[in-house]
N, C-alpha and C positions, 0 to 999 in steps of 0.2 A: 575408452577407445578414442574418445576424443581429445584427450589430453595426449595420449599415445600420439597420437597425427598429426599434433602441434608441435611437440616435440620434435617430432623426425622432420619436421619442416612440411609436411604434405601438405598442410591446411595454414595458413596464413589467415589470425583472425585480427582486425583491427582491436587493439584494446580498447579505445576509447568507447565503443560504437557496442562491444561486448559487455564491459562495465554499465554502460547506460543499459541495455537490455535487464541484464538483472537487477539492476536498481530497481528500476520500472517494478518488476516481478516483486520482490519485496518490498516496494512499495504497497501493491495490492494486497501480498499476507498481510502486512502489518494492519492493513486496513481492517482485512477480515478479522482477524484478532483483538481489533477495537470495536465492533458489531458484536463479535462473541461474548466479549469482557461484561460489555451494554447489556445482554440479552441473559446473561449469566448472575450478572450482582440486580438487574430485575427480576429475575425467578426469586432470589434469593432475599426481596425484600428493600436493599439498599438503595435503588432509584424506583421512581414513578414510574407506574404501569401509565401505558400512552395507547392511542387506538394505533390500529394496523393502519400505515400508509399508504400499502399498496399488495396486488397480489398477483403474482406471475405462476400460481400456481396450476392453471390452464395449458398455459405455457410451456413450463419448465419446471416441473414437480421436484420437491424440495428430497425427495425416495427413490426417486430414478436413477439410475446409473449416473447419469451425467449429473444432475443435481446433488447427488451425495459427493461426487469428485470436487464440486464448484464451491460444497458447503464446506469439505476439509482442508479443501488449498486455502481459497480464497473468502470462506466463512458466507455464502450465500444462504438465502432465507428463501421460501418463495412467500412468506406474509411477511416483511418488516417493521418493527415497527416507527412513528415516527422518530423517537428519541434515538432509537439502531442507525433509521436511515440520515437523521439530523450528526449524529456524532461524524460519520463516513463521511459526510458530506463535510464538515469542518477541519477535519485529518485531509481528505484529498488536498480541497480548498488552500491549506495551507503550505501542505506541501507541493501543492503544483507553484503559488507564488513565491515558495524560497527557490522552488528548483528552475523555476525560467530565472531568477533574480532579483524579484524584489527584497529578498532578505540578506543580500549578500554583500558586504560593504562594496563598493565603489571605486576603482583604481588604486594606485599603490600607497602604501603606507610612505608617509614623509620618510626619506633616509637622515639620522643625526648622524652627524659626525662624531668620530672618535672622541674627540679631547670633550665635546659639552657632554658626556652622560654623567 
């Protein structure tokens, strides 16, 4: 539908502004999918078992309608563990510094001239 309305011209959506939105949004699966990965290859033996970090099970029950939505998008826990919450925390981390800029080179590449290559 949305795509329909773009088409016909009704809806005018900034690319640049749209792209960042979903990025942003894949950014978080991909988050969730490295919590998962963590929480999955530890059941399974391959990394250390680590204590619970924290618990928003009070909160925001990890079985509740909205908890099972938050666990399938976005891979939420309501007990994580540290290694879960440490991995997230180094994916974000990193990703937010390439994506404001620090990992991105720095003004334009030198132009050479035709005849020296």
């Amino acid at each position: 539908m949305v795509a329909y309305l773009v088409f016909r011209g009704v809806v005018r959506l900034d690319s640049g502004q749209f792209f960042g939105v979903t990025g942003l949004m894949l950014a978080f699966f991909a988050g969730g999918l490295l919590t998962t990965v963590v929480h999955e290859l530890t059941e399974f033996g391959w990394l250390p078992e680590t204590r619970v970090a924290w618990s928003t099970a009070e909160l925001l029950a990890q079985g509740s309608p909205v908890g099972a939505l938050l666990k399938a998008v976005l891979g939420y826990r309501d007990t994580p563990t540290t290694l879960e919450a440490s991995a997230w925390l180094l994916y974000v981390s990193l990703l937010a510094t390439w994506f404001l800029g620090g990992l991105r080179p720095r003004g334009r590449a030198a132009e050479v001239p035709a005849g020296e290559l």
